[in-house]
C-alpha positions in Angstrom: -4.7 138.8 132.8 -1.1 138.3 132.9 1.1 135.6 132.3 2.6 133.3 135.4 6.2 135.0 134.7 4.7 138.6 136.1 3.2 136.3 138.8 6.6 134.5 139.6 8.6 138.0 139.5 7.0 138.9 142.1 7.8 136.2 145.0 11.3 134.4 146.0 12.7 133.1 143.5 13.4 129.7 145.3 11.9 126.6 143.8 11.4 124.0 147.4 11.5 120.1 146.2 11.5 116.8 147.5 13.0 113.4 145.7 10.5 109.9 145.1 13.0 108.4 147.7 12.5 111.0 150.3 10.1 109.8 153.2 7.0 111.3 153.8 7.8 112.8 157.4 10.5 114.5 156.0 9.0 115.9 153.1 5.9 117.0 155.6 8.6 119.1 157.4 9.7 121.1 153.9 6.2 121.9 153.4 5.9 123.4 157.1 9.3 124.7 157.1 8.2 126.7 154.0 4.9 127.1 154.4 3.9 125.7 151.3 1.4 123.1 150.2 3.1 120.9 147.6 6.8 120.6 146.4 7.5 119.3 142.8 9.2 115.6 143.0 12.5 115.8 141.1 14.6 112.7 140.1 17.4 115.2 139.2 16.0 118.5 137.2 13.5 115.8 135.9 9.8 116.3 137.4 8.4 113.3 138.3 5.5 114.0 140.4 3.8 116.8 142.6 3.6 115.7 146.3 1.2 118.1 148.6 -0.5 117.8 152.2 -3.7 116.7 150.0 -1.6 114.0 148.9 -0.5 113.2 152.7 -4.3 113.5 154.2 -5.7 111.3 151.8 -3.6 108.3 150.8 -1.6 108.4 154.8 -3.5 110.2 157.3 -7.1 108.7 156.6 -5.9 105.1 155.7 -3.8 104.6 159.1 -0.5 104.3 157.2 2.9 105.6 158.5 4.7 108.6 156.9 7.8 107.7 159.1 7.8 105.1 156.6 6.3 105.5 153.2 8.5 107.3 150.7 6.6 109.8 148.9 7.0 108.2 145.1 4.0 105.9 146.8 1.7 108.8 147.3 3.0 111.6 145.0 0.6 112.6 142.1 2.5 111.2 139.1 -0.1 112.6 136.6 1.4 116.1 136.6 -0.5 119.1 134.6 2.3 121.9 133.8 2.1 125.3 132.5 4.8 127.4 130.9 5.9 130.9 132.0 4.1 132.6 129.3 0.6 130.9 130.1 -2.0 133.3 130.7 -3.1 133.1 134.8 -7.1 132.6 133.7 -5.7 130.2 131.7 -4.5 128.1 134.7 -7.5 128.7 136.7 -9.2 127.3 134.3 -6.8 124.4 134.1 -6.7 124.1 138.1 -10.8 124.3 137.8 -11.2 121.6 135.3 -8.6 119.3 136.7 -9.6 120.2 140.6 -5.9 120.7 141.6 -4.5 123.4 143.8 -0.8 123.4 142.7 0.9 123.7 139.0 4.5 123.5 138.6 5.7 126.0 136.0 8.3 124.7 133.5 10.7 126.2 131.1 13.0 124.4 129.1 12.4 121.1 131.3 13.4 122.8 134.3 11.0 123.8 136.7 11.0 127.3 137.4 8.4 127.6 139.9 5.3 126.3 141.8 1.8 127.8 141.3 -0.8 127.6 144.0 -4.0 128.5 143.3 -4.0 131.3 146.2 -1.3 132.7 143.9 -4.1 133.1 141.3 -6.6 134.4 143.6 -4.4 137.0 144.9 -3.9 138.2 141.1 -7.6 138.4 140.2 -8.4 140.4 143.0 -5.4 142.9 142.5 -6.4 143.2 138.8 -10.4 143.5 140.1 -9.4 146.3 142.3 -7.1 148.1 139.9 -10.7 148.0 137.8 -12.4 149.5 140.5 -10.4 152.4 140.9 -9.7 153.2 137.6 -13.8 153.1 137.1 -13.8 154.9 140.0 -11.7 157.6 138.9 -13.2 157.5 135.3 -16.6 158.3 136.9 -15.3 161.1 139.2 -13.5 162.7 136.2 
């Protein structure tokens, strides 16, 4: 498999964040705005935590609370797992697997560089499962 920087390449190259002061209504709208399921929480270039609609549904939505007035460093995940560029994508599966998490920010240098989803991955095991296929395919013909 390849690593996450072929996997980056391929999308926009913009990185969508929120701040631990930001409310959680407005950060909701970024996420919809973008269609995207978490944003990295930056205090500066400095990742603090990883806020996604899991986040939102879990800790707001199902205990009655108000995201017109929470600020997402109460619900952001603060325990953030992180992969480089030149991680191997079964290597974060494996990581998203163990740690049952959907989103890993990629970091380089202490910047984050990107945002990994785990559709991202499935996406790229499929395309590499059907590039087998064929090839096979066309070795067998042959």
């Amino acid at each position: 498999m390849k690593p996450v920087s072929a996997l980056l390449q391929q999308r926009e190259a913009a990185v969508w964040r929120t701040e631990p002061d930001a409310i959680v209504f407005d950060a909701l709208h970024v996420l919809a705005k973008h269609e995207v399921g978490a944003l990295p929480v930056m205090e500066g270039d400095k990742l603090v935590g990883v806020f996604s609609e899991r986040d939102y549904t879990r800790k707001v939505a199902l205990q009655g609370k108000n995201s017109k007035t929470m600020r997402v460093s109460e619900i952001m995940t603060a325990n953030v797992f992180t992969v480089t560029p030149e991680t191997r994508t079964r290597d974060c599966m494996a990581l998203m697997s163990q740690k049952r998490i959907r989103h890993l920010p990629v970091v380089e240098n202490g910047k984050v560089v990107g945002m990994l989803s785990i559709r991202d991955l499935m996406d790229d095991v499929i395309a590499d499962q059907e590039q087998t296929i064929e090839q096979l395919t066309s070795y067998i013909q042959s």
